[in-house]
N, C-alpha and C positions, 0 to 999 in steps of 0.2 A: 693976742696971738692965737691963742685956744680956738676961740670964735671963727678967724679966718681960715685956720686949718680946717674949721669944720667944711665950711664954704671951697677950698680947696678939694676935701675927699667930695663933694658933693657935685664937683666939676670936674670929677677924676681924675684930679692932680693929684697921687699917693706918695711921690716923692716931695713935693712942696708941703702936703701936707706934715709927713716923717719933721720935716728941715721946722718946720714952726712950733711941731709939741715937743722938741728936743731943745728949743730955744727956750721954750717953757722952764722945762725942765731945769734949766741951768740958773732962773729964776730961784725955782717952787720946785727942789728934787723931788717932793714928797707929791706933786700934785696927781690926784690919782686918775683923771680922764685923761690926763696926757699918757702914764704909764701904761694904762693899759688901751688906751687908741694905736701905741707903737707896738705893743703886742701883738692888736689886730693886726695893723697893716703888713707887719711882718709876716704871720700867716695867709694874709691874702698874696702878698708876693709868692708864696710856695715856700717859706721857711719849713724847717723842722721841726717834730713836735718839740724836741729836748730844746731849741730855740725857743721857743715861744712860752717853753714853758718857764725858761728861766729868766725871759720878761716877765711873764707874769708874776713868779717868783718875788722878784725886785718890787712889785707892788703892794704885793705880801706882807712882804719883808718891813717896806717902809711906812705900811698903816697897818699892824696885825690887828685894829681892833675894829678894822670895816669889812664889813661883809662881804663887800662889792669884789673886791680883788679877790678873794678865797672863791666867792659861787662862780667867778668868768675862770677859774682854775679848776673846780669841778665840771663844771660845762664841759670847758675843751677838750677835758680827758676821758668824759664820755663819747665826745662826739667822735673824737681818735681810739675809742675801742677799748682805751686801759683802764678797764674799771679798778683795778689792784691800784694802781695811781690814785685817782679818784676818789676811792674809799677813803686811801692815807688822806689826802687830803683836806677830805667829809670831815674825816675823826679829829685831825689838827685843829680846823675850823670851827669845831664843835666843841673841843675844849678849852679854845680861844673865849668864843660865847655861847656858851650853851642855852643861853635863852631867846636865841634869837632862834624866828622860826621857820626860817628863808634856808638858814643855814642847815636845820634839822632835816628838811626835805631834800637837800642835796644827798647827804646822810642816806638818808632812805634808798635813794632814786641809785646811788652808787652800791649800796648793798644787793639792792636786787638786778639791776645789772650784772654784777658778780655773782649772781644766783648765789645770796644768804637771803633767803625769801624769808625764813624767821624772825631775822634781824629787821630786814625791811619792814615786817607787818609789826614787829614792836613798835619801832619807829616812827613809822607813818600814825602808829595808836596814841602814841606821846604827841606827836602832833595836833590831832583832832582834839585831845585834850587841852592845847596850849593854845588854839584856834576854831573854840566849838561854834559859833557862827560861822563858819569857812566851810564852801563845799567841797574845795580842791583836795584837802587832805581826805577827805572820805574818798574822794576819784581817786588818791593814788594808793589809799589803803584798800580799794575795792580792786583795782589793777595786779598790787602785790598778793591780796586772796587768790584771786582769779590764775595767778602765774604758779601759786602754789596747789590747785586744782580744789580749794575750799570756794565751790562754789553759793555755795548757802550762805556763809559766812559775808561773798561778794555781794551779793542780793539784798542782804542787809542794812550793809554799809552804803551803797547806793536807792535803798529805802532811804536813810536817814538823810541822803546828799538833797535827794527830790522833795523831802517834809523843811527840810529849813531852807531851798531855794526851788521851788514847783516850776520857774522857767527854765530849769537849768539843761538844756538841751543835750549836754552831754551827760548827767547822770540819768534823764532818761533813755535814752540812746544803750547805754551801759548796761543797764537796768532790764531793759527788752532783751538785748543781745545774753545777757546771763540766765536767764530764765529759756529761752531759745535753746542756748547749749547746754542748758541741764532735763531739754526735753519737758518741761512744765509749758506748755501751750497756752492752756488757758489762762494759766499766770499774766504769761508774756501777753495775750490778747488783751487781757483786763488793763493790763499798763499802757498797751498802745490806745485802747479804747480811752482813758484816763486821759494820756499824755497830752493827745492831738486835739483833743477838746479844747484845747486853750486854743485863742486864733493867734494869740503871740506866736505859738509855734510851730502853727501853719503857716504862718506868714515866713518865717525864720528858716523853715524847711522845703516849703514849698511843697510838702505832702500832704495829704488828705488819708483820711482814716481809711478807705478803701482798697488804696494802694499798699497801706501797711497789714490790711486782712488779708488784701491778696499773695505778700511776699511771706506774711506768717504760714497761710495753707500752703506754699509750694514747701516750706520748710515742714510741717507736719506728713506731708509724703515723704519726704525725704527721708522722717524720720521712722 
């Protein structure tokens, strides 16, 4: 039933769909793509948030020890602007499992939405610790710098993103853009001369080194 609902939402039948992951349901209460596929689809009808949320809720409720349902409950409540939600959330979900590290980021990503950017940059630090091969957590610990206006700090941490992954287009990108707004030029030049050297990310960007000389000098007038 699961499978054909999918096929349903996928032939834009959202009602047919609802009628087969509720059949589920009456199956397998506990089954978690059906609870929260009618969460969605509820929101895509135009429900409210306090609706959706309390589907989501019930998913929550009936597997506290998966992730899944707690991160699509932090998601929603950022995408609807209530980080104070959110946060509760993060924090619930985190003392659910604290070792999960999916869950820590939501954590993060809700504190500094709520602008606790201290909180966040613990956070996100706890994380690069709990996933030191991982560049994401340096991007969002360099992000949560950057919003706190430690931009040295930011420069660092997207250092370290670009030494353990050298394709990684967004912590170079990052990395240029922070050195740029702290007015270090020749920094920012040296990284862009570095970056685009690779032809992966010529290819990837479809930029050439030239073009990035020439968008740095219009920025060094400017500055």
């Amino acid at each position: 039933a699961a499978s054909l609902a999918a096929l349903d939402l996928a032939e834009k039948k959202p009602d047919e769909a609802r009628k087969r992951f509720e059949a589920v349901l009456v199956k397998e209460p506990k089954h978690i793509p059906a609870l929260l596929a009618i969460a969605e689809l509820r929101a895509r009808a135009g429900g409210t948030k306090d609706e959706v949320v309390e589907l989501i809720g019930k998913a929550v409720a009936a597997n506290p020890n998966d992730a899944n349902p707690r991160l699509m409950l932090v998601d929603f409540l950022l995408r609807n602007n209530d980080s104070k939600q959110a946060m509760a959330a993060a924090q619930s979900a985190v003392a659910a499992m604290p070792d999960n590290a999916e869950v820590l980021g939501a954590l993060g990503r809700a504190q500094q939405e709520s602008g606790d950017l201290n909180q966040a940059i613990s956070t996100f630090n706890k994380l690069t610790t709990m996933r030191p091969l991982s560049v994401q957590p340096l991007l969002q610990l360099a992000g949560a710098q950057m919003a706190s206006g430690n931009r040295d700090a930011a420069a660092s941490s997207l250092r370290k993103a670009v030494e353990i992954q050298p394709n990684s287009l967004e912590a170079q990108r990052g990395l240029i853009m922070v050195e740029v707004a702290a007015k270090r030029y020749d920094v920012a030049m040296k990284a862009a001369r570095e970056d685009v050297a690779s032809s992966a990310i010529q290819k990837a960007t479809g930029a050439s080194l030239a073009k990035i000389r020439a968008s740095l000098g219009r920025l060094v007038k400017k500055g």
